[in-house]
N, C-alpha and C positions, 0 to 999 in steps of 0.2 A: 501637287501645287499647280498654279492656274500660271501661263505665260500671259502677262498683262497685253502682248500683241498680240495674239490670233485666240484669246481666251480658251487655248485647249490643257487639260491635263497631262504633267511632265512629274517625272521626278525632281524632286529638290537640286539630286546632282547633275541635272540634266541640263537645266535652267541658268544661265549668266546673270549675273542682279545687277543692275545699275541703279543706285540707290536702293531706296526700296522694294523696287520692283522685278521680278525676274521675269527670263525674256528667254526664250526658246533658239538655237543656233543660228535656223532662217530670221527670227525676228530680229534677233540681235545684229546679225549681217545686214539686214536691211536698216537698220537703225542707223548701223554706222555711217554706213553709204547713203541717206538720208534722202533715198528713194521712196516711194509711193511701195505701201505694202500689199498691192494687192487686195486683195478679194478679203482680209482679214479686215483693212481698213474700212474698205464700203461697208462691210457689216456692223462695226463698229463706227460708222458716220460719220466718217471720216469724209473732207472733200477731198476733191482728186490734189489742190494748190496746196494742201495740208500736210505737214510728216506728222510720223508718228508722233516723233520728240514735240510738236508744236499740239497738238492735239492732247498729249498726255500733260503737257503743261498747260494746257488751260481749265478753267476753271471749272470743276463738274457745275451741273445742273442745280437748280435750287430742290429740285425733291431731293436731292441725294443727299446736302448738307443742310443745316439748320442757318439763318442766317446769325451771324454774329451779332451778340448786345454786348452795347459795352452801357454798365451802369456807372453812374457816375458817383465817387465819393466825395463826400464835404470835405472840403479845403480844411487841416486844424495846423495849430500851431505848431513848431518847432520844438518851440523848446517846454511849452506847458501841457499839447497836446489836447488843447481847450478847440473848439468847434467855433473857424472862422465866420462871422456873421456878413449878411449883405456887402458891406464895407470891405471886406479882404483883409487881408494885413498887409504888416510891411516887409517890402522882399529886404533882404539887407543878403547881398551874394547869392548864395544858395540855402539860404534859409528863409523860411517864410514866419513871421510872428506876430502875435497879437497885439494890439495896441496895450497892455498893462507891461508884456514882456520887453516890448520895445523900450516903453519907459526906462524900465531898470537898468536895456542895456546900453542905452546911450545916455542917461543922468550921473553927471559927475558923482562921485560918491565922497562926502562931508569929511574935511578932514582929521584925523584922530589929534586931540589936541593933547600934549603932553605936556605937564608941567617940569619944570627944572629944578632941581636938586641942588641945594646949595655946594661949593664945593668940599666943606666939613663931613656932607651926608653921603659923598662916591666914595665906592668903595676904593679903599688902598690897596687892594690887592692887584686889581685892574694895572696900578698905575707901573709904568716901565721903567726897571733897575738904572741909577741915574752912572750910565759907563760914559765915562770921558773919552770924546771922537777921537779918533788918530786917522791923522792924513793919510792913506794906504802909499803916497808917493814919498814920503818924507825919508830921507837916508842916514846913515850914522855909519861912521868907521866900525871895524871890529879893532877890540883892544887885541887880540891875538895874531892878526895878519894885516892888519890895518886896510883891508878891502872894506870898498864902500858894499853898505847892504842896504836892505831896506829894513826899516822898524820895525815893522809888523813880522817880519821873517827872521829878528835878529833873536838871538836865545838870553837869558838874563843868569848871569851866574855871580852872585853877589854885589847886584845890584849894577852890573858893568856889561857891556851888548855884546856877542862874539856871533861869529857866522856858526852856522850848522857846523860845518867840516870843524873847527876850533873846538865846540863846545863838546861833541862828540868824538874828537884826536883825542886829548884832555882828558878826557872819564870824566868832566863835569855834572856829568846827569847821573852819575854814579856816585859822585860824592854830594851833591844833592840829595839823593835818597837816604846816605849815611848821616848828612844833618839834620833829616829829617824825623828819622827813627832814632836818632840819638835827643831829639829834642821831646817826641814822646814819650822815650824812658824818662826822660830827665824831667819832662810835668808829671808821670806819674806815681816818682820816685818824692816829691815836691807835694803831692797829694796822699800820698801816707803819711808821710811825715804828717801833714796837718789833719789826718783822720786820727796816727797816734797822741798828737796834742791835746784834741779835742776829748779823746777818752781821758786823759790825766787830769783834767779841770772839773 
């Protein structure tokens, strides 16, 4: 491999790279030190006011590189992708658009007119189970210990309010369930009876 400062042949491992370039021990020490390289630089045309690092970054010669084109591409639209003409479009941020797209994105758009349904034709499903408000603050004694409680926290045990602690001291939610299932048996017991009628007639 070629030391970019004295253009002589090194080993790969022999050579320091700085950037792309690799640089031989002497070149690289001089690099550093940012002294004049000697007899490598005049050969390489180098001026004596010149380092390496200055010379290596400037720009080669035009034989050595092509000069850069840049071609130019037609301006198109954003969003349609269509081939802006003489006129340009319009910038709106960082998008550039045609005058057709532009239209559509800044025209109000028409508004959907919906007719009304008389109130026979809504549907009743929609409409919300009619549950009578309770004040959440409103209070009531408990028949069992006569502490004020609140309504909405009070327990209902035969149509009368007791606090939690009463209703559950009590076994009320126990004999609740016993009128309850007693009162099952007793519709069902009520509904044979009138299944066996209905066979006798």
């Amino acid at each position: 491999m070629e030391c970019k400062g004295c253009a002589k042949d090194f080993s790969e491992s022999q050579l320091k790279k700085v950037g792309k370039w690799g640089f031989c021990p002497p070149c690289f020490d001089k690099l550093l030190d940012g002294s004049s390289a000697g007899n490598a630089e005049d050969d390489r045309g180098i001026s004596s006011g010149e380092t390496l690092v200055d010379h290596l970054a400037a720009p080669e010669s035009d034989e050595d590189s092509p000069p850069l084109v840049i071609q130019e591409e037609q301006a198109r639209c954003t969003v349609c992708n269509a081939v802006l003409g003489e006129q340009g479009g319009h910038d709106m941020g960082i998008l550039t658009v045609c005058g057709n797209c532009y239209q559509e994105l800044i025209s109000r758009p028409e508004p959907v007119k919906i007719s009304e349904e008389a109130p026979d034709e809504a549907d009743t499903a929609d409409a919300e189970p009619d549950i009578p408000w309770q004040d959440p603050m409103e209070t009531v004694p408990c028949t069992g210990c006569r502490r004020t409680i609140k309504k909405v926290a009070a327990k209902q045990f035969q149509d009368v309010p007791y606090c939690p602690d009463c209703f559950y001291k009590n076994n009320y939610h126990l004999v609740e369930d016993d009128i309850a299932s007693e009162a099952t048996a007793a519709d069902e017991a009520t509904a044979a009876d009138n299944a066996g009628d209905d066979q006798n007639i």
